[in-house]
C-alpha positions as CSV (number, residue, x, y, z in Angstrom):
1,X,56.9,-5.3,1.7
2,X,57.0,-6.0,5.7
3,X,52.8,-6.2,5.6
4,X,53.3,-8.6,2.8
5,X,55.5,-10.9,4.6
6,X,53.1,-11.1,7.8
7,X,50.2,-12.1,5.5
8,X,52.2,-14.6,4.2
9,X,53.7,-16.2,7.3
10,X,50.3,-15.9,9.0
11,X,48.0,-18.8,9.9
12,X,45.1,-17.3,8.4
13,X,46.9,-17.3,4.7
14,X,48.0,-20.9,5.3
15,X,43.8,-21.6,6.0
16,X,43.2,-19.8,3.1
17,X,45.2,-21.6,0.9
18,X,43.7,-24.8,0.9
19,X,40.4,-23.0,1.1
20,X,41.1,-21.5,-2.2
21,X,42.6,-24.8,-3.5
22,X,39.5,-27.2,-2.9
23,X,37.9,-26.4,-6.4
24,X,41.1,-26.1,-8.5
25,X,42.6,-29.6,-6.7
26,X,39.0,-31.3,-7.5
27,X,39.2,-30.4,-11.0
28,X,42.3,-31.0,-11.5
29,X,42.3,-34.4,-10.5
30,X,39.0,-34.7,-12.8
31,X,41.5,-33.3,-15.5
32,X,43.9,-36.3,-14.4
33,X,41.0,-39.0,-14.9
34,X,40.4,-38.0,-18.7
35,X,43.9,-37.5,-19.5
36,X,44.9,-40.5,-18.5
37,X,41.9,-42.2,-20.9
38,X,43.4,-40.0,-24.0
39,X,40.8,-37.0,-23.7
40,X,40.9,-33.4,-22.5
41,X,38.1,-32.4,-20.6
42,X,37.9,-28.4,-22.0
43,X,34.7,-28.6,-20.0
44,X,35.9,-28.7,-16.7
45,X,34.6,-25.1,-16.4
46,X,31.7,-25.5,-17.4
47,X,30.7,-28.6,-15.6
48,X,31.9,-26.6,-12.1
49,X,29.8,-23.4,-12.7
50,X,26.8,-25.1,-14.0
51,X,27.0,-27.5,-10.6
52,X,27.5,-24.4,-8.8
53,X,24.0,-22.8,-10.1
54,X,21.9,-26.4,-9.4
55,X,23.3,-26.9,-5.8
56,X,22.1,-23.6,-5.2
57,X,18.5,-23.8,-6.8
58,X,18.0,-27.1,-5.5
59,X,19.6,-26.9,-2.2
60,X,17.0,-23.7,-2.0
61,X,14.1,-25.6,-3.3
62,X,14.5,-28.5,-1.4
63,X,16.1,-26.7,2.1
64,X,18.9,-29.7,1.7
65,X,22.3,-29.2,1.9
66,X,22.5,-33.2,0.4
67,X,20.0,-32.7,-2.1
68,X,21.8,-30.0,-3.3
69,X,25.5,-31.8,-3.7
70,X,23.6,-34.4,-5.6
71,X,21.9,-32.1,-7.8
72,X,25.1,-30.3,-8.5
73,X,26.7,-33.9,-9.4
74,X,23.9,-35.1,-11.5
75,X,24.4,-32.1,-13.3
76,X,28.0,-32.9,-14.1
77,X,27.0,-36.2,-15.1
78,X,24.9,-34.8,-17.4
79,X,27.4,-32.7,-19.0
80,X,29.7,-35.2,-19.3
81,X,27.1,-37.3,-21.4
82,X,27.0,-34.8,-23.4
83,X,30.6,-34.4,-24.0
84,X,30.7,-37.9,-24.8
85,X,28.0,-38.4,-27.0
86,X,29.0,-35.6,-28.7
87,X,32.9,-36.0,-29.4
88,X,32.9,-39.8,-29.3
89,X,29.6,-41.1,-30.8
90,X,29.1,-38.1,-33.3
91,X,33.4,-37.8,-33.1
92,X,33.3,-34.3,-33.5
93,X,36.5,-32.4,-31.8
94,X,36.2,-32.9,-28.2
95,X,38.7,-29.5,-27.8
96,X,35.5,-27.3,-29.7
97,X,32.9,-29.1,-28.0
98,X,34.5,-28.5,-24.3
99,X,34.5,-24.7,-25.5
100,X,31.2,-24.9,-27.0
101,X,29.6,-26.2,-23.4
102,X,31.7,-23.7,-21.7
103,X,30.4,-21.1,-23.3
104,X,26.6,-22.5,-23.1
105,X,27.5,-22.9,-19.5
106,X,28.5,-19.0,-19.0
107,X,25.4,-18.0,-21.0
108,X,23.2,-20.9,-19.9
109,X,23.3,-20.1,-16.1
110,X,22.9,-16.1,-16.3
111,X,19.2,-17.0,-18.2
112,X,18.4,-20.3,-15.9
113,X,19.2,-18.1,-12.8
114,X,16.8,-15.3,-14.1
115,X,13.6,-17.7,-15.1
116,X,14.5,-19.5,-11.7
117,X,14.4,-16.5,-9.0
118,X,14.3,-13.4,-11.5
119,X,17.7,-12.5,-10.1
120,X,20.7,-10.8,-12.4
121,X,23.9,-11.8,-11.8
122,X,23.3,-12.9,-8.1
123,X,21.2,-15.5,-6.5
124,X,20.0,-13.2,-3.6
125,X,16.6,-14.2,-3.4
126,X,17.6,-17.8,-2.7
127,X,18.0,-19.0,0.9
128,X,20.3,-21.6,-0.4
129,X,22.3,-24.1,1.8
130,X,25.9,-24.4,2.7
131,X,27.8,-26.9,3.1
132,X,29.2,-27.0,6.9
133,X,32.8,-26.6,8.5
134,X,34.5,-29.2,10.3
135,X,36.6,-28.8,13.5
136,X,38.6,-32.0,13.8
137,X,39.4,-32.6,17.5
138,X,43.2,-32.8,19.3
139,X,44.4,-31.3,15.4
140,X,42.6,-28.1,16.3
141,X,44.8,-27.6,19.3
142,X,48.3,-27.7,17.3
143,X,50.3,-24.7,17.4
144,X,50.3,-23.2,14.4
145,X,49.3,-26.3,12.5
146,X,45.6,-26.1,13.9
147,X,44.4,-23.0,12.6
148,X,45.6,-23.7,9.2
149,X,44.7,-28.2,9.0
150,X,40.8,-27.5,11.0
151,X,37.9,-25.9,10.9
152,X,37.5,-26.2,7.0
153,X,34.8,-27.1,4.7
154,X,33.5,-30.9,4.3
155,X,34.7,-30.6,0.7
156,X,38.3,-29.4,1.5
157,X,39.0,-32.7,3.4
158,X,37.0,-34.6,0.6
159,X,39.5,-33.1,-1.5
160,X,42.5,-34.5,-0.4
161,X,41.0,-37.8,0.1
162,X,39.6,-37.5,-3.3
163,X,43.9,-37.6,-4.0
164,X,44.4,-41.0,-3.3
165,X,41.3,-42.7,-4.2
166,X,42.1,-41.4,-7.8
167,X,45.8,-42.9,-7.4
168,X,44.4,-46.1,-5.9
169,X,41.7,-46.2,-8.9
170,X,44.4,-45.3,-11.5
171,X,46.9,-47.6,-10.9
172,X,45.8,-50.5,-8.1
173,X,42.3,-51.2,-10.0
174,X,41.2,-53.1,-12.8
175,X,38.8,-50.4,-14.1
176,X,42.5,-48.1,-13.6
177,X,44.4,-50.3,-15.8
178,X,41.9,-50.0,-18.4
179,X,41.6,-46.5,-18.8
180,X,45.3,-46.0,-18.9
181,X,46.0,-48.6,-21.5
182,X,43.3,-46.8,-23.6
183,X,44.7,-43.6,-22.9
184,X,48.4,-44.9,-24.1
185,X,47.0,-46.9,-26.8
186,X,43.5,-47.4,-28.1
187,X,43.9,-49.8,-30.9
188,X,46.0,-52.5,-28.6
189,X,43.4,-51.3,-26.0
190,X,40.9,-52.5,-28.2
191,X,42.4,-55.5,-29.9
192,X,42.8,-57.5,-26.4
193,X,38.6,-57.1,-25.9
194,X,38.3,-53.2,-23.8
195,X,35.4,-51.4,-25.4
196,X,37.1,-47.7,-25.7
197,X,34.0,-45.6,-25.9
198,X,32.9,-47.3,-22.6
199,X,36.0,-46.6,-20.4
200,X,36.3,-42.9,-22.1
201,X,32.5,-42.6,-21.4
202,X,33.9,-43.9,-17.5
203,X,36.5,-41.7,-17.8
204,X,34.8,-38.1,-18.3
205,X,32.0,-38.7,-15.9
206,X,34.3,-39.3,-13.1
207,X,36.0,-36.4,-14.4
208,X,33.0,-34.1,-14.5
209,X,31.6,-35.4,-10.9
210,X,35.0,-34.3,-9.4
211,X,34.5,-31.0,-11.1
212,X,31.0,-31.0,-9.8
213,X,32.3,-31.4,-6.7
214,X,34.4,-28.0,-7.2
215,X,31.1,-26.2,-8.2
216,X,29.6,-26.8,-5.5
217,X,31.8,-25.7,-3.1
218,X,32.3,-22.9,-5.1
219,X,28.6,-21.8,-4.4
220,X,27.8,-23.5,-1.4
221,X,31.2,-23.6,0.6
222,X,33.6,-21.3,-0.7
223,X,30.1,-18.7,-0.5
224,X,26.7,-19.0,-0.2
225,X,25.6,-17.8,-3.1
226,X,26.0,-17.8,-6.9
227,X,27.2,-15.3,-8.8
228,X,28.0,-14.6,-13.1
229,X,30.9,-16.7,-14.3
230,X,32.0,-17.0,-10.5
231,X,34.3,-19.4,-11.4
232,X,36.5,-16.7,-13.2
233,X,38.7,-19.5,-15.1
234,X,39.7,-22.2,-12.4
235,X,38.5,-24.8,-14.8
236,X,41.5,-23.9,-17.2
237,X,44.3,-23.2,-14.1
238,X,43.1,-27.2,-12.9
239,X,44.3,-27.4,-16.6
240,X,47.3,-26.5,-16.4
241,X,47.6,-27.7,-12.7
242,X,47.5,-31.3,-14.4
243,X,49.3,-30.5,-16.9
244,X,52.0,-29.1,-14.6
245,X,51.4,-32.3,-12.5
246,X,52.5,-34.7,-15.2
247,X,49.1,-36.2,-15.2
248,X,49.8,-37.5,-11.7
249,X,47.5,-37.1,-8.4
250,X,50.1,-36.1,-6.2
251,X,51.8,-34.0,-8.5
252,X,48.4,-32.0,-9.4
253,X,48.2,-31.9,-5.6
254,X,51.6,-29.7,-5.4
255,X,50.4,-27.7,-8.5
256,X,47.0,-27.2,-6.9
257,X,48.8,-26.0,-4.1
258,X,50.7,-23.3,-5.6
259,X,47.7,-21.9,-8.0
260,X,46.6,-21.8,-4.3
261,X,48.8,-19.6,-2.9
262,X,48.2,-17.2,-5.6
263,X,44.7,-17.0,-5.7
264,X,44.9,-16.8,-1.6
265,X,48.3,-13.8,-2.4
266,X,45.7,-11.8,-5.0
267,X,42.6,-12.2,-2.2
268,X,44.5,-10.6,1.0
269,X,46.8,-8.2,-1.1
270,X,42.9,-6.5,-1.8
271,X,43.8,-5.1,1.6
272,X,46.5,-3.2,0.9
273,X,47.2,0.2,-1.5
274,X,47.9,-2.3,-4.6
275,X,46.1,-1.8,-8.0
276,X,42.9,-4.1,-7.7
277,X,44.4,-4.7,-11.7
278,X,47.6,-6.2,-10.8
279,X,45.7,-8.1,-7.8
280,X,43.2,-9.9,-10.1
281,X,45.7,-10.7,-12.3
282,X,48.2,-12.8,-10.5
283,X,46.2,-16.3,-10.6
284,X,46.5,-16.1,-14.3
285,X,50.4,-14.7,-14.2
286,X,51.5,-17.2,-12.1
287,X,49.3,-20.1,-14.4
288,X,51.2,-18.4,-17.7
289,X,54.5,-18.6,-15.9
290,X,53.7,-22.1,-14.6
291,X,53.0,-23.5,-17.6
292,X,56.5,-22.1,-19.4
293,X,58.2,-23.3,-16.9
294,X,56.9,-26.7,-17.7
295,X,56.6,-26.4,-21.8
296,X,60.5,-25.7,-20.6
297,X,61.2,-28.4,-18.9
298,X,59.6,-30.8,-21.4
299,X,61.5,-29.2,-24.0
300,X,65.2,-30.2,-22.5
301,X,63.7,-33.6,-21.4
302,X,62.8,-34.5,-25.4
303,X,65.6,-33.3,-26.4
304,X,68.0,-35.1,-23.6
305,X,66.2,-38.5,-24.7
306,X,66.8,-37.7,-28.4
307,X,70.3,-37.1,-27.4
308,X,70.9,-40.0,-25.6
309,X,69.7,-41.9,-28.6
310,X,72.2,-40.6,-31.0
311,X,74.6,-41.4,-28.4
């Protein structure tokens, strides 16, 4: 228990926390965007592994670490277009088709990754790029504070900015306004002149370029590499990190966090005489107990209201 307590309360697990939060705080806020517009983006794992496989193909192709974040980005684009066109124009269930491109995704980047560089499983034949570090001067020399706020990845930072520029867009813009009143209710949405389809189109292709965002510095950040299904479900926790949120950017932030600490908890208890079973598994405990603690909460808030109606 005492070796426990001194990975906790070390610097190195406070750096490792926001390191493991970067792609589960980007999706999530992509999870926030769509949410907000009145659809779930199921494909949030998908979108982040298949960005993780093309920023590492083209970052290797090209010897760009640029090209490569592009790439990956263009490639959530693209699956966001095809979520659209699928569950809006075609209006099958957006739910099935998130699964369906998830699945494609899983399968899709095994069989790319093998026609690309004959690699199974890992891309060790590419000499991809990585996205660099960033030591932010006077911070770094904190007590305490520096070791665990500097020296991480351009993407961590973008991260936390990414925070407020999706509160400022959601509430302080026009295009903000728009999505949320579509999200709340289409039809009076629609009867004042706001095209739906557009702003949901909008909507999942920010989403998907924030979870692009996540890919890549899954594969080019987080490692330098890409590996089988290496985003082992972090698409679903951002899920339930919005959920837990309450659909707002701050509040995924604090969810992020904590999904977080977990996945940081399961990587340095690896070093001790734990089952590696009971290590890998407490990212998804602490999602399952997360999400009944807020199914809970929601539970005594409805009935509070219904309640104070009767009242």
């Amino acid at each position: 228990m005492n070796n426990i307590f001194k990975i906790i309360f070390s610097t190195s697990f406070g750096y490792a926390i926001l390191r493991v939060t970067t792609p589960i705080l980007f999706s999530g806020l992509g999870a926030v965007i769509s949410d907000k517009a009145g659809v779930i983006n199921i494909a949030l794992e998908g979108t982040m592994l298949t960005s993780a496989l093309t920023g590492v193909i083209v970052s290797a192709l090209t010897q760009s670490t640029f090209f490569g974040v592009i790439a990956a980005i263009l490639s959530g684009i693209f699956v966001s277009l095809l979520l659209s066109y699928f569950s809006l124009n075609l209006k099958t269930d957006i739910v099935l088709t998130g699964i369906a491109i998830n699945l494609l995704a899983s399968g899709g980047t095994i069989f790319i990754l093998y026609l690309v560089a004959h690699d199974k499983g890992i891309s060790t034949s590419l000499n991809s790029k990585v996205i660099p570090n960033v030591t932010i001067p006077l911070l770094n020399k904190i007590p305490i504070l520096g070791p665990i706020l500097s020296g991480h990845n351009i993407l961590t930072y973008l991260s936390w900015i990414s925070v407020a520029i999706v509160y400022i867009l959601l509430y302080k813009t026009p295009l903000g306004v728009r999505i949320r009143a579509v999200g709340e209710n289409p039809e009076a949405a629609e009867s004042v002149g706001i095209n739906v389809n557009k702003i949901r189109y909008i909507a999942l292709c920010i989403s998907c370029i924030l979870a692009s965002f996540g890919g890549a510095y899954m594969s080019m950040g987080y490692v330098s590499w890409f590996s089988t299904n290496m985003t082992s479900g972090r698409g679903f926790i951002a899920l339930a990190a919005e959920a837990m949120g309450k659909g707002n950017p701050v509040g995924t932030l604090l969810t992020s966090l904590l999904f977080g600490f977990a996945g940081a908890l399961s990587n340095n208890l690896q070093s001790l005489r734990i089952p590696s079973e009971f290590v890998q598994m407490i990212p998804y405990l602490a999602t399952i107990v997360g999400l009944v603690i807020y199914s809970i909460r929601k539970t005594n808030m409805l009935k509070y209201k219904k309640e104070v109606q009767n009242a």
